[in-house]
N, C-alpha and C positions, 0 to 999 in steps of 0.2 A: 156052498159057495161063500166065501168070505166076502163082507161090506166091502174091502179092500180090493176086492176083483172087478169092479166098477171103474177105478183108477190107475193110472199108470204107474209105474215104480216110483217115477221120481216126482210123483204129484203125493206118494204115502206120508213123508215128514210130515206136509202143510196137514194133510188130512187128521194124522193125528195128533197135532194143536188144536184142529178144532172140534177133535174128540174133546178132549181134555179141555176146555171152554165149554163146550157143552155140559160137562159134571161139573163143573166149580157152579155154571149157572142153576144147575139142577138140584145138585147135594146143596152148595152154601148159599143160593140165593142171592150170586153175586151178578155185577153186570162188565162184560166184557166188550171193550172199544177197539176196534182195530183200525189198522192205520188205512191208506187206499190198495183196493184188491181189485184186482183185474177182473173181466167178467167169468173166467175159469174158475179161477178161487172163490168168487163170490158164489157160484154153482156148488160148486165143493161144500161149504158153508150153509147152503139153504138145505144141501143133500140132505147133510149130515147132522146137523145143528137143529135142522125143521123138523126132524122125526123123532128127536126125543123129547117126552113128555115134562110139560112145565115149561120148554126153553122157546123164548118168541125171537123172532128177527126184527129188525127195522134197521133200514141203509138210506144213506141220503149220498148223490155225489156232487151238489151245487144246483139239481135243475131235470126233472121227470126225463128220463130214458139215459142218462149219464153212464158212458162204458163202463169209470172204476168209479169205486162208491166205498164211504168208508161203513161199516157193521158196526152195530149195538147188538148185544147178545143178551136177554135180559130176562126175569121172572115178569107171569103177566102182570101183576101189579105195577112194576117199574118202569114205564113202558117211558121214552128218554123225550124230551122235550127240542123243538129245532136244532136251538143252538147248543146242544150238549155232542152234537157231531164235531163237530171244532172245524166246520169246515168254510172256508173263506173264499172269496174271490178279488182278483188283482187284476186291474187296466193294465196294459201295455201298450203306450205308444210312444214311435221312434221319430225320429227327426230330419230324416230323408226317406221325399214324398218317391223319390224314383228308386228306389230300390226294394221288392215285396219281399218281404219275412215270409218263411216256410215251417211247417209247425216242427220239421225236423231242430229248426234253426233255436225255435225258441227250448223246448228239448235239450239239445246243447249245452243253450246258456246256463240252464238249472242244473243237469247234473256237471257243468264245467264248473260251479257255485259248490260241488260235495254235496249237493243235497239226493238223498237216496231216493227212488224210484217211488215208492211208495210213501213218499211225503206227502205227493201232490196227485191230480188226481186229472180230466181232460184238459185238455188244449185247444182253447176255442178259437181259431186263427180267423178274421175278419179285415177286410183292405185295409184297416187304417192301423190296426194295431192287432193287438187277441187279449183276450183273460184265459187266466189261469188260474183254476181249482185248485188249493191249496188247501192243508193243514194248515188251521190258527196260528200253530204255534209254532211257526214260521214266517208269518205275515214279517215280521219287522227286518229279519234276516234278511230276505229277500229285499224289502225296497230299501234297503241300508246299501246291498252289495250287487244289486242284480242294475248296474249303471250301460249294461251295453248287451247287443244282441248282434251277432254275426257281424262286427266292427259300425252297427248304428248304436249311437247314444240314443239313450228310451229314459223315461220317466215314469212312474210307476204310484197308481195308487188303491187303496181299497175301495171296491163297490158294493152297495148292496146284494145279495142272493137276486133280491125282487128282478136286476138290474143286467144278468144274463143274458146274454143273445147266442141263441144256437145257430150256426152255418147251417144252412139248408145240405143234406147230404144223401145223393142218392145211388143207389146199387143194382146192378143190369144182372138179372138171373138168365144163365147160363147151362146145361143139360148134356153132358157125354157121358161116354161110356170108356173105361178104362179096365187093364186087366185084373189092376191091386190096386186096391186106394194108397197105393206109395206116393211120399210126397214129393217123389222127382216126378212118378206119374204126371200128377194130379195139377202142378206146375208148371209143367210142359204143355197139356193140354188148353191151360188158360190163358198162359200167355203165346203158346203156338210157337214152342222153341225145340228144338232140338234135345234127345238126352245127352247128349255132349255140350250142348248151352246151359245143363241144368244142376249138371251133376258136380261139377268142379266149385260153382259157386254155391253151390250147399257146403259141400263139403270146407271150403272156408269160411262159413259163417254167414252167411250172407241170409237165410232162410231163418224166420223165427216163426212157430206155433206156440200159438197162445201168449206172445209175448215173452215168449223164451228161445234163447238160440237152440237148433235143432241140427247138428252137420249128419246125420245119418239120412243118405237119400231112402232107403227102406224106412226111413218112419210110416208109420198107416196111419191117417187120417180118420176121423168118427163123425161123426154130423155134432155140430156146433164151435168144432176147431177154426181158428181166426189165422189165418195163416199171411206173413209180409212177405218179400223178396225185395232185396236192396234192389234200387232201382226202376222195380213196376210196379209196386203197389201193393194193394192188399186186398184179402178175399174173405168169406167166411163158407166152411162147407155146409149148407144146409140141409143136406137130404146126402146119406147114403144107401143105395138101394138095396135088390136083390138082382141076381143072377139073371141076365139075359137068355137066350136061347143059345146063343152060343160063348158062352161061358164068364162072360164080361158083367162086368160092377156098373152099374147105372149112378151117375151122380149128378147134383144140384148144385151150383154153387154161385155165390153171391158178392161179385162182383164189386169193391166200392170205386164209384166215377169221380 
């Protein structure tokens, strides 16, 4: 069985970047930075990257349990010091108390700013305002041009790391049984809709796994897939089982409230 048989087709490019990261780290004793990776790629990454001899990890994403987080790829002697992650944090706060920001909102405004997905890293949305994990080397970019958020004027400044606040965030586990862990299934199940509620809006986009659009309602599902649907939220599968007695996939799934 090929290492590649672990992964899906269209996760193989990323994988073999960070083959190839892993020998520049190994042959030339170099040290490789990446920008913000999602928690898949960052998996991808530890897979891959962790098994070959010489080559050590260390990710920081702002603040201990952080989704996307940026990678140091490095020899053990090199091993990176805090601020060699380039990774910053920004206050956001607007200037109408009646109207609440949504983290979609703030989202929005950065990539309506051109800034790529992987510049920046959580989204800490909080009543009066949120921070935002960022790439350093975007800090100025940002509070030069990021003047408004869903038509509120905001003001914008840097805080310390030390200086983070994580939203409390809690997730209600959940336990059916489905015939294929297809992701029209699997979404029907959790939100208690219809395959005709389920299937039209996959198929236009609406459905992203792992933080990638997904329109095929037969995509199948693995234990640790992160799945959205525009509209209800988002899930994480954590257990998918074996075989019931009559014929059915037992699954776990983790709900975010």
């Amino acid at each position: 069985m090929s290492l590649y048989d672990h992964f899906r087709p269209e996760e193989r490019p990323f994988a073999e970047r960070v083959e190839e990261w892993a020998a520049r780290v190994r042959d030339r004793y170099e040290r490789i930075h990446t920008d913000f990776l999602d928690p898949r790629q960052a998996f991808i990454v530890r897979s891959l990257a962790g098994r070959e001899p010489g080559v050590y990890i260390a990710e920081d994403g702002g603040y201990e349990g952080a989704e996307r987080t940026r990678i140091v790829l490095h020899p053990e002697y090199m091993e990176p010091e805090p601020d060699e992650f380039g990774v910053a944090v920004l206050q956001v706060q607007g200037t109408n108390q009646f109207l609440t920001l949504a983290h979609r909102d703030y989202l929005g405004a950065l990539i309506g700013l051109g800034i790529k997905r992987d510049k920046f890293g959580d989204i800490l949305v909080h009543e009066e305002g949120a921070q935002l994990i960022v790439a350093r080397e975007i800090v100025d970019y940002i509070r030069i041009h990021m003047t408004q958020v869903h038509r509120i004027h905001v003001r914008i400044e840097e805080v310390p790391i030390t200086a983070v606040r994580v939203p409390p965030q809690t997730f209600r586990r959940t336990t059916f049984t489905v015939q294929s862990p297809r992701l029209d299934a699997i979404i029907g199940d959790v939100y208690r809709l219809s395959r005709a509620k389920v299937l039209t809006p996959i198929q236009n986009g609406r459905a992203r796994v792992n933080w990638r659009e997904v329109n095929d309602p037969s995509f199948r599902l693995v234990a640790g897939d992160v799945v959205s649907f525009k509209g209800f939220g988002r899930f994480r599968v954590a257990e998918v089982g074996g075989e019931t007695k009559k014929g059915r996939i037992r699954i776990e799934i983790d709900i975010v409230e």
